[in-house]
C-alpha positions as a LaTeX table, in Angstrom:
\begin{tabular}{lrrr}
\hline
Residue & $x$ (\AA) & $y$ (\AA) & $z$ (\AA) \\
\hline
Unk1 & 68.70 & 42.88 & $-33.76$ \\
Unk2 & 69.54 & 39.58 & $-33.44$ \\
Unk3 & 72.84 & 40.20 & $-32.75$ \\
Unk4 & 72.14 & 42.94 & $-30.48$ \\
Unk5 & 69.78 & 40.29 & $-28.62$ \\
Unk6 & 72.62 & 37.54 & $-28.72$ \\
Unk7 & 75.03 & 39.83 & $-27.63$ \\
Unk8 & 72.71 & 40.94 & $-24.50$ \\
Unk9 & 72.09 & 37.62 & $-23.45$ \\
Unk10 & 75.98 & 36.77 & $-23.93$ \\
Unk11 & 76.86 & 39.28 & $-21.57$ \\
Unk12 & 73.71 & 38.10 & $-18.97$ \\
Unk13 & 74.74 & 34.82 & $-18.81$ \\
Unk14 & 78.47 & 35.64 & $-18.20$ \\
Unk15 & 76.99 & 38.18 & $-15.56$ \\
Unk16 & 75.24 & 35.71 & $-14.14$ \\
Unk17 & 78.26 & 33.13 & $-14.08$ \\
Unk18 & 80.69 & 35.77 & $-12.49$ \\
Unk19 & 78.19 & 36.47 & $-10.00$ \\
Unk20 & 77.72 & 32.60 & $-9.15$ \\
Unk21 & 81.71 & 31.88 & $-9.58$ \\
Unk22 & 81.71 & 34.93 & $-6.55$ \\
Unk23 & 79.62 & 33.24 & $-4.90$ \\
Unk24 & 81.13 & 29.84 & $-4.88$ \\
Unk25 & 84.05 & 31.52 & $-4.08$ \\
Unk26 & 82.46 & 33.67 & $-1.07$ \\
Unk27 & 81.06 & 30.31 & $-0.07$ \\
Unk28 & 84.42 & 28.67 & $-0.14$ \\
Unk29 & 85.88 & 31.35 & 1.49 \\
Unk30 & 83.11 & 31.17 & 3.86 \\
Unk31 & 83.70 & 27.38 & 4.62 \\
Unk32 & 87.03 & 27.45 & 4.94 \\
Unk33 & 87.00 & 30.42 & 7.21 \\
Unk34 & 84.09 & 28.51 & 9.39 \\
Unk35 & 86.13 & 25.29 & 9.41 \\
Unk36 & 89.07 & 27.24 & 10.53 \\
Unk37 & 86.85 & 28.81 & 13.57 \\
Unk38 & 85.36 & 25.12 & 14.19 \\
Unk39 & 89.40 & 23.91 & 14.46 \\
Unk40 & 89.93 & 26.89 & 16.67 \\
Unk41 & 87.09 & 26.07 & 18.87 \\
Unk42 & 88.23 & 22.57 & 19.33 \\
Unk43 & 91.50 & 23.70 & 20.32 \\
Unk44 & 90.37 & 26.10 & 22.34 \\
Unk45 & 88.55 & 23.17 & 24.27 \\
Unk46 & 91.48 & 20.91 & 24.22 \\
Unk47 & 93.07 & 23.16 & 26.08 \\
Unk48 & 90.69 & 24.44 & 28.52 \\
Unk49 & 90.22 & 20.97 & 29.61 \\
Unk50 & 93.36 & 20.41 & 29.60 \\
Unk51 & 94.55 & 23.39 & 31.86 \\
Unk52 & 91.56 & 22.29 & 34.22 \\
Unk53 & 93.04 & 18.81 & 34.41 \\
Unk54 & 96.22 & 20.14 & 34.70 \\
Unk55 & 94.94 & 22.53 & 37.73 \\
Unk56 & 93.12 & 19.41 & 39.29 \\
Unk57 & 96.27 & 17.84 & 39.42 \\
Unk58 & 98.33 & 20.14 & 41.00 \\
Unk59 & 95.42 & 20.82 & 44.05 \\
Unk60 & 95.36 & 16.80 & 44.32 \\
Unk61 & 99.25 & 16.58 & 45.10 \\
Unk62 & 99.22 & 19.79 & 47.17 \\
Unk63 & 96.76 & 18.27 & 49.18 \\
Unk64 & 98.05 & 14.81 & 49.65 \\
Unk65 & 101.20 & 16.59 & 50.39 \\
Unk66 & 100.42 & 18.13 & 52.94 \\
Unk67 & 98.39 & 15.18 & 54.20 \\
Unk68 & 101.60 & 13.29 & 53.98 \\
Unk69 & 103.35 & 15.67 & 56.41 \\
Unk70 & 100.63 & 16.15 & 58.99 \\
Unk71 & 100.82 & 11.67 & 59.08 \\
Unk72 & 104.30 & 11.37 & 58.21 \\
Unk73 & 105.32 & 11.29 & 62.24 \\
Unk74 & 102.34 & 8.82 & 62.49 \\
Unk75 & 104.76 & 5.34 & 62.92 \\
Unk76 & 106.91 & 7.54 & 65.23 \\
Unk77 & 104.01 & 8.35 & 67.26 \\
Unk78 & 102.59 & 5.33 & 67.37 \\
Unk79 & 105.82 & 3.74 & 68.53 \\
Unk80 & 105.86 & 6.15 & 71.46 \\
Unk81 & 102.41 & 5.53 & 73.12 \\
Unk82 & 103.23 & 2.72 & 75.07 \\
Unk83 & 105.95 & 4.77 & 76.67 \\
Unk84 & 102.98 & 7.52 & 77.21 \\
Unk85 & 100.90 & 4.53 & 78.76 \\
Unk86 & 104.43 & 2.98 & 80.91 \\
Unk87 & 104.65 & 7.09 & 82.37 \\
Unk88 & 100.90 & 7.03 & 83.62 \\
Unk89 & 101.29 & 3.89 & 85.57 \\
Unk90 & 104.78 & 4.78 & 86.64 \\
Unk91 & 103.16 & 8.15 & 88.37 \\
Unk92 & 100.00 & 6.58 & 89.60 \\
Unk93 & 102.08 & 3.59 & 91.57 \\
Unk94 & 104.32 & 6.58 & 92.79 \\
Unk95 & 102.12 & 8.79 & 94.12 \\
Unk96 & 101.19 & 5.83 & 96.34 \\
Unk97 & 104.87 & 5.89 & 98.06 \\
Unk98 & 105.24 & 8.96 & 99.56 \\
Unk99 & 108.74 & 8.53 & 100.18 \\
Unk100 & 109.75 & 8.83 & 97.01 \\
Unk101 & 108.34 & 12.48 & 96.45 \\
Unk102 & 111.28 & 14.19 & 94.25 \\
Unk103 & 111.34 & 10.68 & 92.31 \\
Unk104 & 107.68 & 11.34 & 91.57 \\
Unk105 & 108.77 & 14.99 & 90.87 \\
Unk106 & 111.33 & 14.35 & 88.46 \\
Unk107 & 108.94 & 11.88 & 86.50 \\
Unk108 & 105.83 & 14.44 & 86.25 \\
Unk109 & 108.02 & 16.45 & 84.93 \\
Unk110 & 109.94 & 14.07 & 82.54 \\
Unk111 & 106.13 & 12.97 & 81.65 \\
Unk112 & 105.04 & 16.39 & 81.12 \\
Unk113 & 108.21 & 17.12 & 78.57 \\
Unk114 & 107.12 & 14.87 & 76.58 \\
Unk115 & 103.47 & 14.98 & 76.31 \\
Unk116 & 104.41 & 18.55 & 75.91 \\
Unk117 & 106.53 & 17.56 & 72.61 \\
Unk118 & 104.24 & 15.45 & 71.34 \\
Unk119 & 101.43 & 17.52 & 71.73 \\
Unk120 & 103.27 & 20.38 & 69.47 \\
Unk121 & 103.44 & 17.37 & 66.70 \\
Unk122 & 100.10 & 17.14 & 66.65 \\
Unk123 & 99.10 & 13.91 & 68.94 \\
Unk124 & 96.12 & 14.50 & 71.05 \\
Unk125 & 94.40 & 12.64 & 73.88 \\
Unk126 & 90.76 & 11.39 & 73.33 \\
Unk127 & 88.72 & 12.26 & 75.89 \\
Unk128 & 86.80 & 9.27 & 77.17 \\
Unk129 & 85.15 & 9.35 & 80.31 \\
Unk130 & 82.85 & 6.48 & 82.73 \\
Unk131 & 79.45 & 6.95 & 81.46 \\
Unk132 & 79.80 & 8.24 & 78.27 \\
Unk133 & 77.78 & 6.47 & 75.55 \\
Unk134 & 79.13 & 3.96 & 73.80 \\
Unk135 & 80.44 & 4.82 & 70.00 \\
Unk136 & 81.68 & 2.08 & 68.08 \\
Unk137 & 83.31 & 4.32 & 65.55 \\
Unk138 & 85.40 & 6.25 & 68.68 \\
Unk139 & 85.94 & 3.36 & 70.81 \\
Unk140 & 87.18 & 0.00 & 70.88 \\
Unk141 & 84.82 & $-2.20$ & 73.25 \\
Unk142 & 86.93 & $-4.97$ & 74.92 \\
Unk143 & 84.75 & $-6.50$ & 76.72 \\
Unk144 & 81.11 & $-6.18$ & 78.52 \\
Unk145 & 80.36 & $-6.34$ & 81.59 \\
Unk146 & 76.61 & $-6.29$ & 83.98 \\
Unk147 & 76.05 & $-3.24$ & 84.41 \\
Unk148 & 76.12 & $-1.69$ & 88.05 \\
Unk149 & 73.05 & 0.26 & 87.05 \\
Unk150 & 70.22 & 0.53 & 84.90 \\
Unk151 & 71.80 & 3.86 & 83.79 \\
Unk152 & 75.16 & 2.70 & 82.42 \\
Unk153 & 73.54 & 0.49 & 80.29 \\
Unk154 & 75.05 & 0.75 & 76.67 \\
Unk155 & 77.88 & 3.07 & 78.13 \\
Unk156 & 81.46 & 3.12 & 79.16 \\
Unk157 & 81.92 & 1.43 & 82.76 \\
Unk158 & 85.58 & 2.01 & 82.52 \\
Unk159 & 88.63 & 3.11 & 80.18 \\
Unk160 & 91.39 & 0.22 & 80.24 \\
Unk161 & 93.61 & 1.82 & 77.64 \\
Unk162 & 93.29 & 5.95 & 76.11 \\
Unk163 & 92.97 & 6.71 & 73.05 \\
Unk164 & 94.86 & 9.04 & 70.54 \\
Unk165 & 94.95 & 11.23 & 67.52 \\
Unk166 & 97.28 & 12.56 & 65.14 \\
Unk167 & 95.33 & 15.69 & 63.54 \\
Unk168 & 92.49 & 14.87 & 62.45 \\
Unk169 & 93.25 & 10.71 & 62.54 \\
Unk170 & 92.77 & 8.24 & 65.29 \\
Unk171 & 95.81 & 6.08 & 65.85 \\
Unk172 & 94.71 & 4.76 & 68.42 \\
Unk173 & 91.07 & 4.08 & 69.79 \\
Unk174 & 90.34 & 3.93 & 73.42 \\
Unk175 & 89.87 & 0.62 & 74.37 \\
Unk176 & 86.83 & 0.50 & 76.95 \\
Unk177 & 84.16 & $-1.80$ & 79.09 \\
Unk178 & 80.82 & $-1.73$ & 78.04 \\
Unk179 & 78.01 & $-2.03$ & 80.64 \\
Unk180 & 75.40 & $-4.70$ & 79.29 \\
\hline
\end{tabular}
């Protein structure tokens, strides 16, 4: 019986040995297959962030692309303000001489041609008027002066010089008299 009993616990133990050397392996196979999904998830990360960056990038350019071609006329049209400002006086001293009626004609018209052009590029008057308030992020105070009244105090007396954009950008701020 001895044998029998030897024999019995022979084959338990190598049961039990197979069973654990299963295990082991299930275990290994189990932690290699998790370390695999860990990798997997890492690169899965790498490259979501990466596409995102990737996507950031190209909506950064676009953008200051297209900010570059709404401005890129900006020296141009700052060049040709003074010519704007030369036209207004030019009309105002004609329409004093009435002799000269198809001069002043041909001017308005010249005048209106190009504000016409310029307009289409985007450059746009700002509207500044006497008695509007005072903003020192619109307007560009040259100088202060008493006040006629106690109502223009803190606002425009008069515009000296107007005022532009180009889109959305000043190029120029209208340069004004302050009532004090």
């Amino acid at each position: 019986m001895s044998k029998t009993k030897d024999t019995k616990e022979d084959i338990a133990e190598e049961l039990v040995d197979a069973a654990t050397v299963e295990e082991n392996a299930e275990v290994e196979a189990l932690s290699v297959e998790d370390s695999l999904r860990q990798e997997l998830g890492q690169e899965k990360d790498k490259f979501l962030r990466l596409f995102a960056e990737f996507e950031n990038y190209k909506k950064r350019t676009s953008k200051e692309r297209i900010e570059l071609f709404k401005t890129a006329s900006k020296d141009v049209m700052v060049s040709m303000l003074p010519i704007l400002d030369d036209f207004e006086r030019a009309l105002m001293h004609i329409e004093d001489d009435k002799e000269a009626e198809e001069l002043r004609k041909g001017v308005v018209l010249i005048y209106q041609k190009l504000l016409t052009t310029l307009s289409q590029k985007g450059l746009a008057a700002v509207e500044v008027k006497k008695g509007d308030v005072f903003d020192s992020e619109i307007h560009q105070a040259i100088t202060q002066v008493p006040a006629p009244s106690k109502d223009l105090k803190g606002k425009i007396i008069d515009v000296v010089e107007k005022g532009y954009t180009l889109g959305d950008t000043v190029i120029r701020f209208p340069k004004v008299v302050i009532g004090q």
